[in-house]
N, C-alpha and C positions, 0 to 999 in steps of 0.2 A: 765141759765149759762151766763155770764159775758165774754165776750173777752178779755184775761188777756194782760194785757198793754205790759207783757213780748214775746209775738208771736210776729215773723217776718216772712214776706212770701218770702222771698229774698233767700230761701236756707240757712242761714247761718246758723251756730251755736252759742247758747248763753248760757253760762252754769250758773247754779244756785247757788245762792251765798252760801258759805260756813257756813252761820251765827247758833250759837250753838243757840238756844232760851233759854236756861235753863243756861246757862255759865258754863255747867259741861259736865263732858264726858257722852256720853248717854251710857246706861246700856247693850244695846244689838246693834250690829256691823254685818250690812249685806251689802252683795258684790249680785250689778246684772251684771253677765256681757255680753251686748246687751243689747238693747233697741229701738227694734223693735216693731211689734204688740204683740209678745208675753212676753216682759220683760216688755212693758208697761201692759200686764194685772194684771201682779204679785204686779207692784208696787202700782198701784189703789187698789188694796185690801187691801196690809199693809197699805196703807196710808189710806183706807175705816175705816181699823179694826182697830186700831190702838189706836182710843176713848176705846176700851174695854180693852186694855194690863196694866197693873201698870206703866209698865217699860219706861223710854226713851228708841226712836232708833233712831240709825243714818244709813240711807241708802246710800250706795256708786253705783250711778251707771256708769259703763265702758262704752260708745258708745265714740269713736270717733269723730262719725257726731252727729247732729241734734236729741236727745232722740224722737224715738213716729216715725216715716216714718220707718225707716229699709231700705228694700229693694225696697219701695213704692215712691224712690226718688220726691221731690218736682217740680225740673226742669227737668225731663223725656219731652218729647215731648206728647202734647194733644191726639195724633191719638191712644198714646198706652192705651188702653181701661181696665176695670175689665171685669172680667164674671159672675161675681155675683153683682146679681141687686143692687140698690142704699140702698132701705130700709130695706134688709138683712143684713146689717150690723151696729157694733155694738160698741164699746167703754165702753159702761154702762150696768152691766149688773144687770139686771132688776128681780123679784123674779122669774120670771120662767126661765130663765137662770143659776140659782144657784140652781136651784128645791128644792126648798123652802125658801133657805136663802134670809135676806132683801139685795138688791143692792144697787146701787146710782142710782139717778136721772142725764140723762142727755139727749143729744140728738143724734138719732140714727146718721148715715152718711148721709140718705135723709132729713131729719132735718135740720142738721147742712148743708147743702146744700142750702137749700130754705134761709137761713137767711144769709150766706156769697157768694153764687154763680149764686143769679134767677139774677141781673144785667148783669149777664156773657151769661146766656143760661138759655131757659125754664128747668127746671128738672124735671122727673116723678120719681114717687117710685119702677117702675118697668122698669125700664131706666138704662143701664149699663156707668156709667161713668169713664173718666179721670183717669188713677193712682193719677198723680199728685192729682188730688185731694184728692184722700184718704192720700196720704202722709200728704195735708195741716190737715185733718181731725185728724190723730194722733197725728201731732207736737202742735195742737190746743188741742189734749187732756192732753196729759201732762203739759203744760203749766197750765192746769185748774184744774188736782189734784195736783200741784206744788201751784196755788194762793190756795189751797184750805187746806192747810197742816194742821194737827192738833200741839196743842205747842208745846206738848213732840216729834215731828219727825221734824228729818233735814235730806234733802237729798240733798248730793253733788254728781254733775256729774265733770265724770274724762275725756275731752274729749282724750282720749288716748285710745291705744289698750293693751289690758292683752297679755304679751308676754311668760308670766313663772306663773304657779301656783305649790304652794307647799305646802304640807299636814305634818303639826308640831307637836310633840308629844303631845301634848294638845289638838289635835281633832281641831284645829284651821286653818287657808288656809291663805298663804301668797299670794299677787297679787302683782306681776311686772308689770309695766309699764313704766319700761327702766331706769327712773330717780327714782320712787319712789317702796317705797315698802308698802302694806297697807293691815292691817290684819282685817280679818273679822271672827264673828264669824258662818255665817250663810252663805249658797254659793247658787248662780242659776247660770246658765249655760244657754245663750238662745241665740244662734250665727247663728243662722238660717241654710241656706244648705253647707254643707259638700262644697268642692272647687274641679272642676273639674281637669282633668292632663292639666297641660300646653299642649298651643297648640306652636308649633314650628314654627316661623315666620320665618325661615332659606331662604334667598334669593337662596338655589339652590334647591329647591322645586320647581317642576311644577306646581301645584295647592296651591296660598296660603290658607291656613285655618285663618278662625276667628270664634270669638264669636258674638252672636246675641244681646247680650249684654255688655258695659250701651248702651242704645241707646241714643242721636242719632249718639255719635261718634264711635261705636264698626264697623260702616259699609261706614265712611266717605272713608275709601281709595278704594273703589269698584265706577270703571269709568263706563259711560254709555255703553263701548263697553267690556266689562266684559261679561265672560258666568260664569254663578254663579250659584250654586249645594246647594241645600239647605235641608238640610236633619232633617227631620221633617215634620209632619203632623197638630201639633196641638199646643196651645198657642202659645208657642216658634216661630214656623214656621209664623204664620199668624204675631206677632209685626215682621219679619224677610222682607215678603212681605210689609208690610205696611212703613217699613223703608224706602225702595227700591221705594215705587213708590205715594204714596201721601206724604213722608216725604220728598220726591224731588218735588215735585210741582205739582203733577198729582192730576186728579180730576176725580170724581165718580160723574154721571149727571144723573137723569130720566127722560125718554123721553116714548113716545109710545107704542117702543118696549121692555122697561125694563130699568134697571137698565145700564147707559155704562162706559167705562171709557175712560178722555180722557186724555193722555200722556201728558207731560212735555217736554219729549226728554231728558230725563235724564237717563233714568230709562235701565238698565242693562236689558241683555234676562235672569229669573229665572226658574229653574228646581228644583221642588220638588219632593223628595222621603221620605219614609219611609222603615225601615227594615224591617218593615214587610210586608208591601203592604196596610199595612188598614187604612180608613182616619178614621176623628173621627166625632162624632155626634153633631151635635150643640144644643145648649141651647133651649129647645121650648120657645113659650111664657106664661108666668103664668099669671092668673088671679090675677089683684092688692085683697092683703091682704087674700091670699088662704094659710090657712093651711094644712098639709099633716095630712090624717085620719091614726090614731094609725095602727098599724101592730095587725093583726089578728093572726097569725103562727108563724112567724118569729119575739118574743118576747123578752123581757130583760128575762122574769123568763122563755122562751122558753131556750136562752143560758147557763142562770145559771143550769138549769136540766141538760145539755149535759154537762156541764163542772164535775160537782157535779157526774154524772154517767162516767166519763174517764177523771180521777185523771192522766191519764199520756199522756192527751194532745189527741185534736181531729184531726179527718182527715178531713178536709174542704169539699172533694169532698163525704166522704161518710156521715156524719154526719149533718153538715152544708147544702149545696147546695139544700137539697131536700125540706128543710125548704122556703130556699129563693125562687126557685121553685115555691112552694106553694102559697107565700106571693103574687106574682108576678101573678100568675091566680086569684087571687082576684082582684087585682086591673084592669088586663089586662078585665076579662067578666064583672066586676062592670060597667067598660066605655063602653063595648057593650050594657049591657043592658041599664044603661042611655041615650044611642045614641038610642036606639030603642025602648023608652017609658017604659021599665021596672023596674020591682026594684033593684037597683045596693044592697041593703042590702038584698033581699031576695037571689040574685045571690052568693054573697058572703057570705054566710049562707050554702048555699047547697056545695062551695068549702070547707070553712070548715070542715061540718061534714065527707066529703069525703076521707081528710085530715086524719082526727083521727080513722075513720075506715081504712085506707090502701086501699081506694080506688081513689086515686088522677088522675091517667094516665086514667081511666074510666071516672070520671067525666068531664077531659079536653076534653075528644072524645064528650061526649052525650052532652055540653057544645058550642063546636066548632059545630056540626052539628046542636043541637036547635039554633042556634044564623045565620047561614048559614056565617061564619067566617075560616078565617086559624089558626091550630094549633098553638100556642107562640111560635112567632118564636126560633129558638133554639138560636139566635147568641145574644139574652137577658140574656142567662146565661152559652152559652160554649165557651169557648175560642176562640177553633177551628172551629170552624160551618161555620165561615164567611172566603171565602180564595179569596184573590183578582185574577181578570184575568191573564193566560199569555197574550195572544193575545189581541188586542185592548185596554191595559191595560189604555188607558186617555178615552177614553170612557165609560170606567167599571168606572172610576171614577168619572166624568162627570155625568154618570147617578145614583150613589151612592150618590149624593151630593144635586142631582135635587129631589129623591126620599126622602131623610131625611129633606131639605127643607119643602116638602110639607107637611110631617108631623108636624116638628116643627110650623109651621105657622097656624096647627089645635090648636095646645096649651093641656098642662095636660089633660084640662078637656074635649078633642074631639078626641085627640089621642089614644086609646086602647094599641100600642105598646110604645109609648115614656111613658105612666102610669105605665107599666109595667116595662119599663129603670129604672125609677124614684125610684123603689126598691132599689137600690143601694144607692142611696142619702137617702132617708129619714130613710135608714134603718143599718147608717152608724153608730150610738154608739151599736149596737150589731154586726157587724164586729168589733168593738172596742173590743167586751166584747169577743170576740172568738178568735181574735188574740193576746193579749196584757200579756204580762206578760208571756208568755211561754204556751199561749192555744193553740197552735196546735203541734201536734209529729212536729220535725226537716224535716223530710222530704215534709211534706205536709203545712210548715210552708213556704218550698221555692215555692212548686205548688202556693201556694198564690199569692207569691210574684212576682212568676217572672210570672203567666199566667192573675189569677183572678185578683191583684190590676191594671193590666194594662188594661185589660177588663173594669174595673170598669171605669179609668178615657177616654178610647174613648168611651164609652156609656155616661155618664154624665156630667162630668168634660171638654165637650169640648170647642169651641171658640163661641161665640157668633151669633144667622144665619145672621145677618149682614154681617159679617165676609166672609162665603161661598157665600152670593151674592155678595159679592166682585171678591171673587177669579173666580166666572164661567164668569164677566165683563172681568177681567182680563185675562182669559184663552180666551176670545172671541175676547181681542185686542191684542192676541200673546203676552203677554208679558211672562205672564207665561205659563210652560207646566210641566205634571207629569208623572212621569218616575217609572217604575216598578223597587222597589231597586234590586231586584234578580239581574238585570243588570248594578248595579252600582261596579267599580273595587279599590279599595284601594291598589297603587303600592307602597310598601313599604320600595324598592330600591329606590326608584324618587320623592315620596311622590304627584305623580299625582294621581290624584282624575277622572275617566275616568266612560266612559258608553257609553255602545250601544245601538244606537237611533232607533227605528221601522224602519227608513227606512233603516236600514242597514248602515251606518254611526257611526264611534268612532269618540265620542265628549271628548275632555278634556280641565275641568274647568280651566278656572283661578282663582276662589275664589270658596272654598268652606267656609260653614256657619253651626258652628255647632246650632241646631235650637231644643234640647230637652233636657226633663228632663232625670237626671242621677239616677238608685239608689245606695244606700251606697256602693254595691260591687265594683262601677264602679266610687267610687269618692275617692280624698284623705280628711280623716279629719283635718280641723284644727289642728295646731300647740299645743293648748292648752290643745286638747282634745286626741291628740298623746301623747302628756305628764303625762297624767291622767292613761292610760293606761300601759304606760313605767313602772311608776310608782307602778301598782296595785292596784291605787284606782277605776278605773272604768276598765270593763271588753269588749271585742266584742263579739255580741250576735253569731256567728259562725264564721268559719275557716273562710271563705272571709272577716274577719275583720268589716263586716255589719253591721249597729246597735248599740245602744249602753245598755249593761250593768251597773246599779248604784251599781250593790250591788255583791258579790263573793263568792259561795257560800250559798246563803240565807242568809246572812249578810249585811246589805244595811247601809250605808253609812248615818247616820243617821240627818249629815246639808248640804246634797248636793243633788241638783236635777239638770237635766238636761233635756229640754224642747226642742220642733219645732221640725222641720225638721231634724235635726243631730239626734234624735233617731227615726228615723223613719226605720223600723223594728223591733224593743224590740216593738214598740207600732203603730198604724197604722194610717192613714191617717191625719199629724201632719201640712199639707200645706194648711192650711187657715188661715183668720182674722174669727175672734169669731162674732156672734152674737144673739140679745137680741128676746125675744119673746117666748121662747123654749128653752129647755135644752139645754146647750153650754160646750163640755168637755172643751174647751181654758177656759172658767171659772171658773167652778167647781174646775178644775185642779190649778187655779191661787188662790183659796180661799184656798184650801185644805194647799196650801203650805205656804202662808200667816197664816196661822191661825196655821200651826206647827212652823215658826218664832217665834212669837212671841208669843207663850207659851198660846195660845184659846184651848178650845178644840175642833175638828175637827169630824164632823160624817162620818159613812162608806160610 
């Protein structure tokens, strides 16, 4: 791949010329609107597949900014980190990405790293790096299926926002853009996360509230003598800290006795809480170019049986759970007995059969004692097993932070219990196949939601252990301290932000920071996507308005999709970037709908 003369790294935006190649109107009219990581996946396909259609297209795509970054802004400050390593990620996706279909050739993000960024910093493939970068890494990709078009496609970016969509008697979608109107015959929808409730900057608040985000200005108005509430544990929270105190000048040094930190003098006193009380788990270390061994239990054609046997939707905790369970003691005694000279295949041999006679809780006891090991532990897969301290509640976490440390720093392949975590990740397109589409009863579709996906993301999905050796630097030069939320107050009359401090002391914030993700219950959706529903072309997956429905009745809407984060609920775990090497739903999902565009045929 070619560095297209058309990239600027300057942030700006440059939109792509309007030029017909054919001097006739193209035959098929599609609207993306976004163009983030996920509307650039769509669009790399039509523009992949596009050699196989008869037809011209003309592709419209809506971003505002910069096509290809999103949310992944270019000018972000360096400190704010990904969590997902460098060479997991992806842009091109490659034939096992598509599981089986031919992809494009290109270069992954560690790749395209080594050839635009080793000048800057050494890079590893198992290295978490820069937003910013990845933002460069998108806007570089578009740009390169942009130089790369086939004749019969043109694609015009509209840098504007869709402010009005409307559905014509012809099955056709008009798009507003304030001055224009512009019809399409084909619609995606890919706006990324839903918009939090305003936070009220009201001067007769006690406690002002902000956002953690954009950084670095979302936290400029917060002085060094600021007592600052920051609520959140995990992503959010840690770029919230790092704003605060290396984004001000402060420096992280190793010395003798560890890892220190030394001040700025800039840097605000930080308390963090969470509502629940639970921190979250960091990333271990993987082995460069480790792939994760297939699921033995907890299978695709394992979910399609449970689905195919209760047609009217399953109960996660009775049907589900005991599978994953299972899955999870394979991999948990596999890594004991690798650790202790044995054979992790014959281990997981004898879990299975255990498995399929109904003898599972036997085999983890005779397991646990041949191995001289503790039972898995239960907070791998219950919700509630894990309950933070009242008493000494920075200590409980202090030492919760020290203990998961040491874990992560064994890696996948030394850890028994984070192999065990790992279930959850690599075993994330059958959560797909169980929730998605209306697989589980209503009720146990919100147990999911509101217990197990959050389970999921502080077991897996957490910060970096970088990150927590930070925070224990930090908590050892008092900057920061953690607070048991049970004892955080929300005065609704004064809009003071307060909490009582172990020593018996009420502290109240001057800034509070809100520092976490929302889900759909607790967010407003876009304008555009209020309108869809107004309307009755799209539906809410339940009464809290949550989710989103395409279709009414088992009537689906036949040129509109709607993708990421905003239907997250109708479908599950929608907040990532795609990558190649392995099956990728961001892909599949990108072809599938490419290839109903423009009139391919599409397999199941």
């Amino acid at each position: 791949m070619e560095l297209s003369p058309l990239l600027r790294f300057d942030g700006s935006s440059s939109e792509t010329p309007a030029v017909d190649k054919h001097g006739q109107k193209p035959a098929i009219k599609i609207g993306i609107v976004g163009c983030g990581s996920r509307g650039l996946t769509v669009l790399e396909r039509l523009c992949a597949l596009a050699g196989e259609a008869e037809s011209r297209i003309e592709i419209n795509v809506f971003e505002p900014r910069r096509p290809g970054p999103g949310l992944h802004s270019m000018d972000q400050p360096s400190y704010l980190m990904l969590n997902t390593v460098a060479s997991q990620i992806s842009m091109f996706p490659d034939h096992s990405a598509l599981g089986g279909l031919a992809g494009r050739q290109g270069p992954n993000f560690y790749e395209w790293c080594l050839r635009f960024k080793s000048a800057e910093r050494a890079v590893k493939p198992n290295e978490f790096l820069p937003r910013a970068w990845l933002g460069e890494y998108l806007a570089w990709t578009y740009d390169e299926v942009i130089r790369t078009l086939p004749q019969q496609v043109q694609v015009i970016h509209h840098a504007r926002t869709v402010d009005n969509i409307e559905h014509t008697d012809l099955g056709r979608f008009e798009l507003s853009t304030g001055m224009e109107i512009h019809t399409v015959d084909w619609l995606l929808i890919t706006i990324g996360h839903a918009e939090h409730p305003t936070i009220s900057s009201s001067a007769n608040r006690r406690t002002r509230r902000l956002d953690v985000y954009p950084q670095p200005y979302s936290l400029q108005a917060i002085s060094p003598y600021d007592t600052v509430g920051v609520e959140g544990l995990g992503l959010s929270a840690m770029d919230a800290v790092a704003g605060l105190t290396v984004g001000r000048g402060g420096r992280f040094v190793d010395g003798p006795e560890g890892l220190r930190y030394q001040p700025s003098g800039q840097e605000p006193q930080v308390f963090m809480y969470a509502r629940s009380g639970l921190p979250y788990c960091t990333r271990p270390d993987i082995t460069p170019h480790r792939a994760n061994a297939p699921a033995l239990i907890f299978t695709l054609s394992a979910v399609a049986d449970l689905r195919a046997r209760h047609p009217g939707g399953l109960d996660f905790e009775t049907h589900v759970l005991p599978l994953i369970k299972a899955e999870m003691l394979t991999q948990y005694f596999a890594t004991v007995a690798m650790l202790r000279g044995d054979s992790a295949l014959r281990i997981q041999s004898e879990v299975v059969s255990a498995f399929l006679r109904g003898e599972i809780e036997t085999k983890h006891r005779d397991l646990a004692e041949r191995f001289r090991v503790p039972l898995l532990d239960e907070r791998a897969y219950k919700p509630c097993s894990l309950k933070p301290s009242v008493d000494n509640y920075e200590l409980w976490v202090k030492a919760f932070i020290q203990e998961d440390l040491r874990e992560s720093a064994l890696g996948l392949d030394n850890s028994p219990i984070k192999a065990a975590f790992e279930v959850w990740r690599s075993c994330r397109e059958q959560l797909r196949r169980v929730v998605d589409n209306g697989g589980l009863t209503p009720s146990s579709h919100s147990v999911f939601f509101d217990h197990y996906a959050p389970l999921v993301n502080r077991l897996v999905a957490g910060p970096q252990k970088e990150r927590h050796y930070e925070l224990l630097a930090l908590a050892e030069a008092g900057i920061v301290r953690w607070l048991n939320g049970a004892n955080v107050i929300h005065d609704v009359r004064t809009g003071a932000v307060s909490v009582n401090l172990p020593e018996g002391e009420r502290l109240t914030f001057g800034i509070w920071v809100r520092a976490y993700g929302s889900n759909s219950r607790s967010t407003t959706p876009p304008v555009i996507i209020r309108q869809l529903r107004d309307s009755g072309i799209i539906h809410s997956l339940d009464k809290f308005g949550g989710g989103v429905q395409v279709d009414s009745q088992g009537k689906a809407q036949p040129n509109l999709w709607i993708t990421g984060p905003i239907v997250e609920g109708a479908t599950y775990y929608n907040h990532y970037v795609p990558s190649s090497g392995s099956y990728s739903r961001a892909f599949v999902d990108a072809d599938r709908i490419a290839r109903e565009m423009i009139g391919l045929s599409v397999t199941a």
